[in-house]
C-alpha positions as CSV (number, residue, x, y, z in Angstrom):
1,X,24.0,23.6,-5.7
2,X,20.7,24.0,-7.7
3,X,20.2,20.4,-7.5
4,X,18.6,21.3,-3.5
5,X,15.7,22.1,-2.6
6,X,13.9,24.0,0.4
7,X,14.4,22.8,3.2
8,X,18.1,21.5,2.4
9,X,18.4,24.8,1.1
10,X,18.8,26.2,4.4
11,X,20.9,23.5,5.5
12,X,24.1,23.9,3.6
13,X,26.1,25.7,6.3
14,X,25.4,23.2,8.9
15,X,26.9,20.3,6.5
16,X,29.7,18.3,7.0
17,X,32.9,18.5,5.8
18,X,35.0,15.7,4.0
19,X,37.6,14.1,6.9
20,X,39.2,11.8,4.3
21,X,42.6,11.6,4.6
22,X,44.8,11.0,1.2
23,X,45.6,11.4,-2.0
24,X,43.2,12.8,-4.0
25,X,40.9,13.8,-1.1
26,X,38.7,17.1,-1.7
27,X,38.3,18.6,1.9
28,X,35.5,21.1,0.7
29,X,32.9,17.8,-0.4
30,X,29.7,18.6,2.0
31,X,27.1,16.2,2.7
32,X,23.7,16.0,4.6
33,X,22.7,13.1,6.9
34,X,19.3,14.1,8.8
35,X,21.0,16.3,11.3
36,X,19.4,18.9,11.4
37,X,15.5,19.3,13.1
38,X,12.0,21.5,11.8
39,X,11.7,23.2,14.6
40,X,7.7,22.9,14.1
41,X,7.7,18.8,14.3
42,X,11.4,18.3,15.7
43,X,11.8,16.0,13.0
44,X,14.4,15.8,10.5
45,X,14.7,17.4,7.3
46,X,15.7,16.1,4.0
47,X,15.7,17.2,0.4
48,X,12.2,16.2,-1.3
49,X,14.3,16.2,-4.3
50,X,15.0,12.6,-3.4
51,X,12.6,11.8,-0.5
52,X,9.3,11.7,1.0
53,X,8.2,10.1,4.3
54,X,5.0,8.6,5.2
55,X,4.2,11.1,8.4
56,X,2.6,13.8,6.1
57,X,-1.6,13.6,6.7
58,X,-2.2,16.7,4.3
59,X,-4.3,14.6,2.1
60,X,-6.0,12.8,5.0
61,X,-8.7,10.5,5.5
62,X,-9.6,6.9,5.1
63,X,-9.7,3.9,2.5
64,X,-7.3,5.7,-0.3
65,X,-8.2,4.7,-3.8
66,X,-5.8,6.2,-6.5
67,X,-6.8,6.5,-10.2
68,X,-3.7,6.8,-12.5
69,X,-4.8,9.6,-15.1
70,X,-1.3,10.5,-16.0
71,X,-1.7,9.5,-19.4
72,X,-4.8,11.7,-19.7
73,X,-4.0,15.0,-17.6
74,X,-0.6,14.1,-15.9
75,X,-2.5,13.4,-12.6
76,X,-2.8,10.7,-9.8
77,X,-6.3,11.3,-8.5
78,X,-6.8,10.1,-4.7
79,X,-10.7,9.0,-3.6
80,X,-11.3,8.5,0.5
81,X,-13.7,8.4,2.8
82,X,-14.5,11.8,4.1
83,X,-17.8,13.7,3.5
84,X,-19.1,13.4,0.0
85,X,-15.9,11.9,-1.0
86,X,-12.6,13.6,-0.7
87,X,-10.5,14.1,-3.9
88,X,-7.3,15.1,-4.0
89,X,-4.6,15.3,-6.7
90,X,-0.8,14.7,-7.2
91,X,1.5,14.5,-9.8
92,X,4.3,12.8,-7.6
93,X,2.2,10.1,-5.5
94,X,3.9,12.2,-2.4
95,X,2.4,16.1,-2.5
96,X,-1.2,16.7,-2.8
97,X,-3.6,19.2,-3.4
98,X,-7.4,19.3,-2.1
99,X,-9.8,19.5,-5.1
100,X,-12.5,19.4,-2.9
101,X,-15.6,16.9,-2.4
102,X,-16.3,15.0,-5.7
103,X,-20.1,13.8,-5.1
104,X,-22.6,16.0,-6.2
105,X,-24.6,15.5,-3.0
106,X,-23.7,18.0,-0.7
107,X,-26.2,20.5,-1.2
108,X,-28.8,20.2,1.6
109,X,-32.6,18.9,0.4
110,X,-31.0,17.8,-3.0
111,X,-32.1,14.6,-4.4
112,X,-28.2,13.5,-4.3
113,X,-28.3,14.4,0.0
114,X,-30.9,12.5,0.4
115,X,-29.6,9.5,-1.4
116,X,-26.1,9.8,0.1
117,X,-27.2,11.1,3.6
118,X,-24.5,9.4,5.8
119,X,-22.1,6.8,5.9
120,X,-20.7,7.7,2.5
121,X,-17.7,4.8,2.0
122,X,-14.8,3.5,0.4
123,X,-15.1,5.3,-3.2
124,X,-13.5,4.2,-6.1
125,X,-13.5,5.6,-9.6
126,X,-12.6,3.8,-13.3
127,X,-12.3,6.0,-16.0
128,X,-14.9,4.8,-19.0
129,X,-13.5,5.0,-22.4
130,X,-16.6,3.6,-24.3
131,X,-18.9,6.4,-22.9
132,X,-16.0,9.3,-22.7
133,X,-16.9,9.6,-18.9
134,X,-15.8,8.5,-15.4
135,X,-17.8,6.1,-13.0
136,X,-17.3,5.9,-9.1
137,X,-19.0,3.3,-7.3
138,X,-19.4,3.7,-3.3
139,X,-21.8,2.9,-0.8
140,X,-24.1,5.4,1.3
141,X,-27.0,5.5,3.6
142,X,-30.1,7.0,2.2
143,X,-32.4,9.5,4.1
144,X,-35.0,8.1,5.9
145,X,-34.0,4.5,5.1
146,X,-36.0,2.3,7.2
147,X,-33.3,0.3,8.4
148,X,-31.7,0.3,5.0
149,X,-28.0,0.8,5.4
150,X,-25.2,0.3,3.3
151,X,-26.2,0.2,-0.7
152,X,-23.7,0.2,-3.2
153,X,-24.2,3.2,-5.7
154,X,-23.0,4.6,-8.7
155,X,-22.0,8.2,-9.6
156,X,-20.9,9.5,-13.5
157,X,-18.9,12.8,-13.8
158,X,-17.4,13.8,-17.2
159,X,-14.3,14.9,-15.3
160,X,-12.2,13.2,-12.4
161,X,-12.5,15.4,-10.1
162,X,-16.5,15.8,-10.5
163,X,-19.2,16.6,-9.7
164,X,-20.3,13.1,-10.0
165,X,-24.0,12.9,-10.2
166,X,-25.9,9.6,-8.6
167,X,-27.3,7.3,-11.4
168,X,-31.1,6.9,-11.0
169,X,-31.6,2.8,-12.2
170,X,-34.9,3.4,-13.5
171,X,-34.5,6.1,-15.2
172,X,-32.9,5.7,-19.1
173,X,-31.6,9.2,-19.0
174,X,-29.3,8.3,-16.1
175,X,-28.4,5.1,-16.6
176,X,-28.7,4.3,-20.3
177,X,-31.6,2.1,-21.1
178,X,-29.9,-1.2,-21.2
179,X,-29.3,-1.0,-17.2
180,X,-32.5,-0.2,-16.3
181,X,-33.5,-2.1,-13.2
182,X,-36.5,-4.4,-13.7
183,X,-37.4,-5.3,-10.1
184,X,-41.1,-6.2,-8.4
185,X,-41.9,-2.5,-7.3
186,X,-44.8,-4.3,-5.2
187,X,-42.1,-6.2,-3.1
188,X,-39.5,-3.1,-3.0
189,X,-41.8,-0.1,-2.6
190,X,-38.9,2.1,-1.2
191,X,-38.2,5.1,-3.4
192,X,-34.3,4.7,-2.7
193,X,-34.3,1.5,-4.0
194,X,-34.1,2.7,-7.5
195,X,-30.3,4.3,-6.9
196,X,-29.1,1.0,-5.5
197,X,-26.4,0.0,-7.9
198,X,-27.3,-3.8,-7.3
199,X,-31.1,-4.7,-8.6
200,X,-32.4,-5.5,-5.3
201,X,-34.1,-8.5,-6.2
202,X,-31.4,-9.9,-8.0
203,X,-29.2,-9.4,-5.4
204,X,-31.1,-10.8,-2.8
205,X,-32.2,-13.9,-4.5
206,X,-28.2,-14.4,-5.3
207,X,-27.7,-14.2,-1.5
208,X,-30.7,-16.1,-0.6
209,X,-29.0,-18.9,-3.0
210,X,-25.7,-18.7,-1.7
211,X,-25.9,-17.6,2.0
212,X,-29.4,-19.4,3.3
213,X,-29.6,-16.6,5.6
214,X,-32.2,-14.2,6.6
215,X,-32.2,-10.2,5.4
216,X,-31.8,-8.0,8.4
217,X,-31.4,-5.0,6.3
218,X,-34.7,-3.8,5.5
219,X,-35.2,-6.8,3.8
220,X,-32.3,-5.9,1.3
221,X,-28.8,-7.1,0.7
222,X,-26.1,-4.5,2.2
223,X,-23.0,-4.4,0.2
224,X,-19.5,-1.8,1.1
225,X,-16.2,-1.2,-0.2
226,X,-16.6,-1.8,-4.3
227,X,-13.4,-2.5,-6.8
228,X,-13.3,-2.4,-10.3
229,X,-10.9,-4.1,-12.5
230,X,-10.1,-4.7,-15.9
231,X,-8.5,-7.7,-17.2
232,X,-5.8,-7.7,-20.4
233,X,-8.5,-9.0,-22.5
234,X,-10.4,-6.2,-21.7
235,X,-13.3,-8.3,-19.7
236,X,-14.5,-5.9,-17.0
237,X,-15.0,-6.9,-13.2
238,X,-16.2,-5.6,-9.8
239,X,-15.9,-6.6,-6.8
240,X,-17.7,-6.0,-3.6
241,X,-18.2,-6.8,0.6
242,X,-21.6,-8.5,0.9
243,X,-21.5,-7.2,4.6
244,X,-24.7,-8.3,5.7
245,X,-23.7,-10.4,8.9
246,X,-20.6,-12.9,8.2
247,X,-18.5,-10.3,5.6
248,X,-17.8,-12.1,2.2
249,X,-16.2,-10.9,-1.0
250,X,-18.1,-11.2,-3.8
251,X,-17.3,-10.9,-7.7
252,X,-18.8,-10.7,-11.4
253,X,-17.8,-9.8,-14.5
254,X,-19.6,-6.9,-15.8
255,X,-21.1,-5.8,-19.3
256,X,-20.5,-2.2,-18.6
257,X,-19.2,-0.2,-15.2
258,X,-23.1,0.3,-14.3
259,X,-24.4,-3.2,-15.4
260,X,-23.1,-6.8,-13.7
261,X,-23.6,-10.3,-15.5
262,X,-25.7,-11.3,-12.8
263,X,-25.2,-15.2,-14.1
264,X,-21.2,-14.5,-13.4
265,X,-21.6,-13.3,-9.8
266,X,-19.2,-15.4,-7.5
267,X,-18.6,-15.4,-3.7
268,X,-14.4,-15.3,-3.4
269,X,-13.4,-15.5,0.0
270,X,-15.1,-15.8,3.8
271,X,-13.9,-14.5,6.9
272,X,-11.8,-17.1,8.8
273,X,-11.6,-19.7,6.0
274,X,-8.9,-20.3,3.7
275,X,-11.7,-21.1,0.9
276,X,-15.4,-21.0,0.7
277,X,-15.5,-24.2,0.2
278,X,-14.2,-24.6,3.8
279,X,-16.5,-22.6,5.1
280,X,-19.5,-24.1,2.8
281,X,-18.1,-27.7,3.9
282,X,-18.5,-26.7,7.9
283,X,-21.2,-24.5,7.9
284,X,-23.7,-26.5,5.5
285,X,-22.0,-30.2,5.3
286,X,-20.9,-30.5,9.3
287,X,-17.3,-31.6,7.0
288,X,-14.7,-30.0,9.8
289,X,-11.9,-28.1,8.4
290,X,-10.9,-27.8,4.9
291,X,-8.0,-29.5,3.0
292,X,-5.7,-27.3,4.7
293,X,-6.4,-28.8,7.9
294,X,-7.8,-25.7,9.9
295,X,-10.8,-24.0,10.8
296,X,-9.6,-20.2,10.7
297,X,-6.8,-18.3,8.8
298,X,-3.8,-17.9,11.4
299,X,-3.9,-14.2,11.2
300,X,-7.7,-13.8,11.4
301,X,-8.6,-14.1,14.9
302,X,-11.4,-16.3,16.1
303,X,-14.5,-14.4,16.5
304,X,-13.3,-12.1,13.3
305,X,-16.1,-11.6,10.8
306,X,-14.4,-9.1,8.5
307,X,-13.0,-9.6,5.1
308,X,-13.5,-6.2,3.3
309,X,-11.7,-3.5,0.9
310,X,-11.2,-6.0,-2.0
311,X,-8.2,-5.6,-4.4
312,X,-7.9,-7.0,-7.9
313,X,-3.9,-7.8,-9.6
314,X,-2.7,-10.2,-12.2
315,X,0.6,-11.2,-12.3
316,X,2.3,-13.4,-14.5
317,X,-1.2,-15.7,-15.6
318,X,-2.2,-15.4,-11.9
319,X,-5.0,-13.5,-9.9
320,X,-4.1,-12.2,-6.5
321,X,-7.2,-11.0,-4.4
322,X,-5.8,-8.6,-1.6
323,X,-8.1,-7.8,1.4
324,X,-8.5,-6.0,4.6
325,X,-9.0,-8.3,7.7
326,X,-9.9,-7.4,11.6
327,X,-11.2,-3.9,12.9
328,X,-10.4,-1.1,11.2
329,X,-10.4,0.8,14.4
330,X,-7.5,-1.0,16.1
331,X,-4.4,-2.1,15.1
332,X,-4.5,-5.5,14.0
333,X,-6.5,-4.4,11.2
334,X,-4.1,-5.4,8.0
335,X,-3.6,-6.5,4.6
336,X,-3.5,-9.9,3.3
337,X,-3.7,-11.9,0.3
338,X,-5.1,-14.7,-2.0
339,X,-4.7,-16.6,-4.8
340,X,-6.7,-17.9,-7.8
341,X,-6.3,-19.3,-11.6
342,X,-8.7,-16.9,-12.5
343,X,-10.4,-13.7,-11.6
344,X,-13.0,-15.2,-10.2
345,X,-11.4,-18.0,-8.5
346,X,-11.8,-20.3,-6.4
347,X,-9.7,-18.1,-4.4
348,X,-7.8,-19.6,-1.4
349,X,-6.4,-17.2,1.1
350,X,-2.3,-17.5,1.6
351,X,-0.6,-19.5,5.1
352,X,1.7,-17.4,6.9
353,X,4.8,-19.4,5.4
354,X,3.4,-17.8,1.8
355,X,3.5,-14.4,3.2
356,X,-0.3,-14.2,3.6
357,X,-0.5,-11.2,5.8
358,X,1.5,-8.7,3.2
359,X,0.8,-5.5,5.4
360,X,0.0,-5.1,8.9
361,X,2.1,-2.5,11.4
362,X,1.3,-5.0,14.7
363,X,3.5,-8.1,12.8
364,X,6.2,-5.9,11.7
365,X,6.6,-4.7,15.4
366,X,6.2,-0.9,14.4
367,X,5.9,1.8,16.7
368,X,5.0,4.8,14.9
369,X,2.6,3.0,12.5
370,X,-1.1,1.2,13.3
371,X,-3.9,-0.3,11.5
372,X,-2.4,-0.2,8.2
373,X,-5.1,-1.7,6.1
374,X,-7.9,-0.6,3.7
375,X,-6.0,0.0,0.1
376,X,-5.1,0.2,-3.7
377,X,-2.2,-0.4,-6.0
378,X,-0.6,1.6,-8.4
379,X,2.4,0.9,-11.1
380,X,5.1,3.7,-11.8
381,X,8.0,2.7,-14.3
382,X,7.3,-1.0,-13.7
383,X,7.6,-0.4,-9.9
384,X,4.4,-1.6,-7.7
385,X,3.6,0.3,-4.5
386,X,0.5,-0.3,-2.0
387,X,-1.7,3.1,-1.4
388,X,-3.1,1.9,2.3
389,X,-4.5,3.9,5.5
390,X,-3.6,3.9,8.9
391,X,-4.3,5.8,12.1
392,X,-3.4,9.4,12.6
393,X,-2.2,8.5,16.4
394,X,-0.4,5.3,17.1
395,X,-0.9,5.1,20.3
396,X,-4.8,5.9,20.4
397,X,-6.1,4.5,16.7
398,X,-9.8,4.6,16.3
399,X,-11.2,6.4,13.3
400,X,-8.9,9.0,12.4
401,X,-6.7,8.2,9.2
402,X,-4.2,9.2,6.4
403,X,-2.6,7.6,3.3
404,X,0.5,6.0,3.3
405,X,2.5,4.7,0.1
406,X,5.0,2.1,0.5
407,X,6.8,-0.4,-2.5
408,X,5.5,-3.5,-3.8
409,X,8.0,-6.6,-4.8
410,X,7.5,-10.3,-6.3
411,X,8.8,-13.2,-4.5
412,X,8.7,-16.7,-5.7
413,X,8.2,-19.2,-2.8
414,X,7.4,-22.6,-3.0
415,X,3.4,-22.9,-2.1
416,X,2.0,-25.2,0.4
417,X,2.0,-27.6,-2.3
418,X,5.3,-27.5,-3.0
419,X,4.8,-25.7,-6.1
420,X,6.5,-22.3,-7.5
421,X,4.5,-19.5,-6.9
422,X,4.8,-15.6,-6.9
423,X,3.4,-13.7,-4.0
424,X,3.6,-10.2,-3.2
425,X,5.8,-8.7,-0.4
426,X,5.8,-4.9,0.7
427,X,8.4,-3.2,1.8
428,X,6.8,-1.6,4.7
429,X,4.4,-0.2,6.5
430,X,7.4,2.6,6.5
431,X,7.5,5.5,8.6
432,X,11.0,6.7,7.7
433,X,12.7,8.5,4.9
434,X,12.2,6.4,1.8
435,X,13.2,6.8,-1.8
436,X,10.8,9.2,-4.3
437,X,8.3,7.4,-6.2
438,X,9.0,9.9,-9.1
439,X,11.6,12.1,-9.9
440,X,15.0,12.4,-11.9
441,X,16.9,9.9,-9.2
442,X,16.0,6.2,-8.9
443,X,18.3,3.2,-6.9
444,X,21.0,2.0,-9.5
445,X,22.8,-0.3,-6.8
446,X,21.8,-2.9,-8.9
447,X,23.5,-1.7,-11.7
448,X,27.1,-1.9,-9.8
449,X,29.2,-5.4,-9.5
450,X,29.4,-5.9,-6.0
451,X,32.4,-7.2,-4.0
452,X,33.2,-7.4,-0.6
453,X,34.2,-10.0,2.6
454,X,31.0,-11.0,3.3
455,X,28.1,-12.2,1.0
456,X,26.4,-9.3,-0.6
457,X,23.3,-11.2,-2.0
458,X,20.7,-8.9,-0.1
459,X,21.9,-6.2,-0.6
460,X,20.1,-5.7,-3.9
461,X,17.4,-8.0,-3.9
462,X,15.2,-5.2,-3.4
463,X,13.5,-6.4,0.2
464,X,13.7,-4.5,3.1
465,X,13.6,-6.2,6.2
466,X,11.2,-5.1,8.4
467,X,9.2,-7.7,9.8
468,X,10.3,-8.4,13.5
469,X,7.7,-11.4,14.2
470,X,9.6,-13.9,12.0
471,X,7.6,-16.4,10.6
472,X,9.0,-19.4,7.8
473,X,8.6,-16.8,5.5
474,X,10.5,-14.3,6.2
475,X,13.1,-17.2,7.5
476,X,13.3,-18.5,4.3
477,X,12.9,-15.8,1.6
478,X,13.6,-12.1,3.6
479,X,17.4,-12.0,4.3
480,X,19.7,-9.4,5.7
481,X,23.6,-9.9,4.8
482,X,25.4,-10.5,8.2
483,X,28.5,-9.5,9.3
484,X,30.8,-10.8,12.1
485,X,33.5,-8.1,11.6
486,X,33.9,-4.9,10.1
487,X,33.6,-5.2,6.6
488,X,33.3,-2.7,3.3
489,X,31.5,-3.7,0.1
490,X,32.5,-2.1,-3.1
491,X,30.1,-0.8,-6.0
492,X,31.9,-0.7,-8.9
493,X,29.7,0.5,-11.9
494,X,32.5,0.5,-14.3
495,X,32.0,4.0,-15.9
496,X,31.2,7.3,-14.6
497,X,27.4,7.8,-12.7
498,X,25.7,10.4,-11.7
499,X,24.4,9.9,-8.2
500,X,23.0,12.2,-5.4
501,X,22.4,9.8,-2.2
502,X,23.3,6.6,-0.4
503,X,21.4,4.8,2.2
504,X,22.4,2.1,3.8
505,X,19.6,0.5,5.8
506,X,19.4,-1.3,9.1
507,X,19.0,-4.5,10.3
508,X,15.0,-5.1,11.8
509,X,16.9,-6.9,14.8
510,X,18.0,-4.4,17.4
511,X,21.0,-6.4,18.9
512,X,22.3,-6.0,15.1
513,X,21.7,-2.5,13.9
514,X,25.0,-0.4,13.3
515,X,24.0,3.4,13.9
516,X,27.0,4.4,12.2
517,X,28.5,3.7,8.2
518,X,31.0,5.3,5.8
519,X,30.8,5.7,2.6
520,X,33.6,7.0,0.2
521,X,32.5,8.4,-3.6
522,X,35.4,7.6,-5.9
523,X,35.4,9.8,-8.9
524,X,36.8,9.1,-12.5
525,X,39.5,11.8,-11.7
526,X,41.2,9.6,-8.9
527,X,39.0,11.9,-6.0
528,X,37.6,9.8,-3.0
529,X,34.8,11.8,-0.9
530,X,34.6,10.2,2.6
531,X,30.8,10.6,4.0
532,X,30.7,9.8,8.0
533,X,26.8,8.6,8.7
534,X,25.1,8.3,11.7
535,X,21.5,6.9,11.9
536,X,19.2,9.9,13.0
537,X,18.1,9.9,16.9
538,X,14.5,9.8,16.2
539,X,15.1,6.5,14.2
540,X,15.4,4.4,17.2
541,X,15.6,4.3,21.5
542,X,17.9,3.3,23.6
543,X,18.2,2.2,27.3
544,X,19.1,5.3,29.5
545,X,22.1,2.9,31.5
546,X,23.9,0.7,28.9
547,X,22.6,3.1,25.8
548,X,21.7,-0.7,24.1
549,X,19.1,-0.1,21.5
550,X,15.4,-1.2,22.2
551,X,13.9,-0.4,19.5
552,X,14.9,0.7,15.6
553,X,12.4,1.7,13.4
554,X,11.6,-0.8,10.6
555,X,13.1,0.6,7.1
556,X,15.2,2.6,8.7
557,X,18.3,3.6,7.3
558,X,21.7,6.0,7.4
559,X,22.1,7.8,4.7
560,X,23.9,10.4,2.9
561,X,22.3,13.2,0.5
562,X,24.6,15.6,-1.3
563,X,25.5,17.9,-4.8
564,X,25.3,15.6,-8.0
565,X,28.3,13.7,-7.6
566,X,30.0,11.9,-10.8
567,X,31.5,8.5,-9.2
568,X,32.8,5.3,-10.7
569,X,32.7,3.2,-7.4
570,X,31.0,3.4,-4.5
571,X,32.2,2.0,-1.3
572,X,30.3,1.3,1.8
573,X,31.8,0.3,5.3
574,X,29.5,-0.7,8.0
575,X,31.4,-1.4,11.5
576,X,31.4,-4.2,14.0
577,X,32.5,-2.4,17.2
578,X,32.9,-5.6,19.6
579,X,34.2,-8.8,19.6
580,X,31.1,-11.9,19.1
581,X,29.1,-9.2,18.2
582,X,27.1,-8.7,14.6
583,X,25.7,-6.3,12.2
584,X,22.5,-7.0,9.7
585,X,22.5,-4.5,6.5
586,X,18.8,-5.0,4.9
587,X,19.3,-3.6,1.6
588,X,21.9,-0.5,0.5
589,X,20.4,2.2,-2.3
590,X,22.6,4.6,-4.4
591,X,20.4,7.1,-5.5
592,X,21.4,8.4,-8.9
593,X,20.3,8.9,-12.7
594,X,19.5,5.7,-14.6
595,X,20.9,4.5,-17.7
596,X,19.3,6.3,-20.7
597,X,18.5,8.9,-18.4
């Protein structure tokens, strides 16, 4: 029994014992289901051999950026907003340890406090090979700023974790003399100007260009929330909020992490337009709506003005621009994404029938989750998962917020012009027990040949349903399998496999969740173990009179952990209990070694 871990550990004698019936049967075979409560939080416990759940604010704080360093150190480093920059580190994307604040500005009267005095945002960091160092750009508030608020900055540390020191723009020792700012010092006299990351005079004469507006910033451009991003041929990129009055993302290609290609520099998207060119054709030419035949983005209400927290991913020749949209402070603040033939675009924002919002907690109906927005991406194995905040309370939101990490998947739809096209879909915002990112046991249901009475094609696909307002999207690519009567599926993997857990997860519809499963383990050696599940109470309510459920937490599941198990099939039984009635199974995950492994 080696294979568990504190707290299962203490767990073992209240277990359950086998109940199959037959030849072959082992009576002893003991199994876990998320019976048992911490009496601290009164919710369950489960092995974190195999789990984590997205309830744990240890690494707190808001707008997560994770830098994969694993190939240097073996590290995940996490960046958020929080003092001079919160850094924490992991090696499992799931437990992490404080390593304290990472800007070398918190000493009181230093040149680095009074440059980064307040409002210190949205870090991010890219590790630079060429100069054997690591860059974060952020934005701050300087001391004494005259109005100024908002500057995008740059900080160089030799080491992850830091200190990173603030890079001075007009002075060669700190930022190498080719990125020395050349600016009119008559027209910006202020002696914070030479930390802002952006020339100021370049900047603003690029938004004067664009934007035809007036500066209400001091007479400077305010930018937040910067991205880098490095393409496979190596060309860098950043990208930024120009958040001076309507929000827009803007982009440029870069000649190093501390210098743009002013020449490249690109506005991307605008708040409540599918395109900029729909919002250059209305605002400038009096055109109307774009070629998509509406004013505003579905999901982006009216009088929004926020498109902020730019994300960067390629994926198979295409450029997908993720971004945060509404207030961060309530819970309609969420996820969503556009596309674009190239890095800089044009860029047009996805409908709702291409899965345009890709993460929000208020259109997957959650309870327990709100304002899941402000994010980065990470790869493991090949695997994609979406590093996001949301609010420490539900039920109040606001300001308070902590990290949550949920899976990633690729879904070809046909676009809105009736073309194939990949767009991403997350499994979540999850709550619940979910699979580990990293450890010895991954989901090899895929690996079995399934059978059963009913069709079995979601089973695996790898989609969780969890979206309760349905839109065409989710109609047309997010299935669950339905059943009409009580049915059992068979996993047969044709040879022995090692396996330590099977879930079984719900349906997002209430009327057609199960609460109860059985699975049976059949072993080379003729042995079947019979596992009788029960989804755990804190998963879902219920009426007090008719006890019909009201609510089931989305990515729910029941599921089974136990000793390393050698089995040939698996087979999983999910129950109809009355007549007309149904049952929707999302997905089902064995949880064993992989092949190879």
């Amino acid at each position: 029994m080696k294979e568990f871990k504190k707290p299962l550990a203490l767990m073992l004698a209240a277990m359950t014992a086998s109940v199959f019936i037959g030849c072959g049967a082992d009576p002893t075979f003991t199994y876990y289901q998320g019976e048992t409560t911490d009496g601290a939080t009164g919710k369950m416990e489960f092995s974190t051999d195999l789990f984590y759940r997205n309830d744990i604010k240890a690494a707190g704080n808001a707008d997560p950026f994770v830098l994969d360093n694993t190939d240097v150190d073996g590290y995940y480093y996490m960046y958020a907003t929080y003092g001079y920059i919160a850094c924490h580190r992991s090696k499992d994307l799931v437990n992490w340890e404080p390593t304290g604040p990472s800007l070398n500005a918190w000493q009181h009267g230093s040149e680095g406090n009074k440059v980064a005095k307040e409002g210190i945002w949205a870090p991010e960091v890219v590790r630079d090979d060429e100069n054997d160092r690591y860059v974060m750009h952020f934005s701050a508030t300087p001391e004494n700023n005259k109005g100024v608020k908002w500057m995008l900055m740059a900080a160089v540390s030799d080491s992850p974790t830091g200190p990173f020191d603030i890079v001075n723009f007009v002075d060669p020792e700190s930022c190498g003399e080719e990125n020395v700012h050349d600016y009119d010092t008559d027209v910006y006299t202020d002696w914070f100007a030479e930390y802002f990351f952006l020339d100021p005079e370049l900047f603003n004469d690029f938004a004067d260009e664009w934007g035809g507006r007036d500066l209400g910033n001091g007479g400077y451009t305010g930018a937040i929330d910067p991205h880098a991003f490095v393409d496979a041929d190596g060309t860098k990129y950043l990208y930024f909020v120009d958040n001076q009055g309507e929000n827009f993302i803007v982009g440029c290609e870069m000649e190093n992490w501390l210098k743009p290609k002013w020449e490249t520099m690109t506005v991307l998207t605008a708040a409540r337009y599918y395109t900029v060119e729909d919002w250059r054709n209305e605002k400038f030419d009096n055109i109307g709506p774009g070629e998509n035949g509406d004013d505003y983005v579905s999901y982006e209400t009216a009088n929004n003005i926020i498109n902020e927290g730019p994300t960067m991913t390629e994926h198979n020749g295409k450029y997908y621009l993720t971004l945060s949209v509404n207030d961060y402070s309530l819970s309609n603040y969420a996820v969503c994404q556009a596309v674009a033939d190239s890095p800089l675009g044009a860029f047009r924002k996805l409908r709702d029938e291409e899965n345009g919002l890709l993460l929000s907690s208020l259109a997957e109906g959650s309870k327990e989750v709100s304002g899941s927005g402000h994010h980065s991406f990470v790869t493991v194995d090949g695997d994609m998962y979406i590093i996001y905040h949301r609010h420490d309370d539900f039920t109040t939101a606001g300001s308070s917020r902590n990290p949550g990490i949920d899976e990633i998947k690729w879904v070809t739809i046909t676009d809105i012009n009736g073309e194939a096209l990949d767009v991403m879909y997350a499994n979540g915002p999850t709550w619940n027990v979910q699979p580990n990112i990293i450890g010895k046991y991954k989901n090899i249901a895929g690996d079995a040949t399934v059978t059963g009475s009913a069709d079995a094609e979601y089973l695996t696909d790898g989609l969780l349903s969890v979206c309760k307002t349905d839109n065409d999207f989710q109609f047309d690519y997010i299935g669950e399998t339905m059943i009409d009567e009580t049915t059992t599926f068979t996993f047969d993997f044709g040879k022995a496999r090692k396996i330590r857990a099977v879930m079984i997860y719900e349906s997002k519809y209430e009327d057609c969740a199960f609460k109860t499963a059985t699975v049976e383990l059949v072993t080379a050696s003729g042995v079947t173990h019979r596992l009788e599940l029960k989804l755990a109470r804190e998963l879902y309510e219920e009426d007090d009179y008719y006890f019909d459920i009201s609510y089931i937490s989305p990515g729910a599941s029941v599921f089974a952990e136990f000793a390393e198990t050698e089995v040939t099939k698996v087979r999983v039984t999910v129950p109809v209990k009355n007549e007309g009635a149904s049952a929707g199974i999302s997905e089902i995950r064995i949880l064993g070694i992989a092949e190879g492994k």
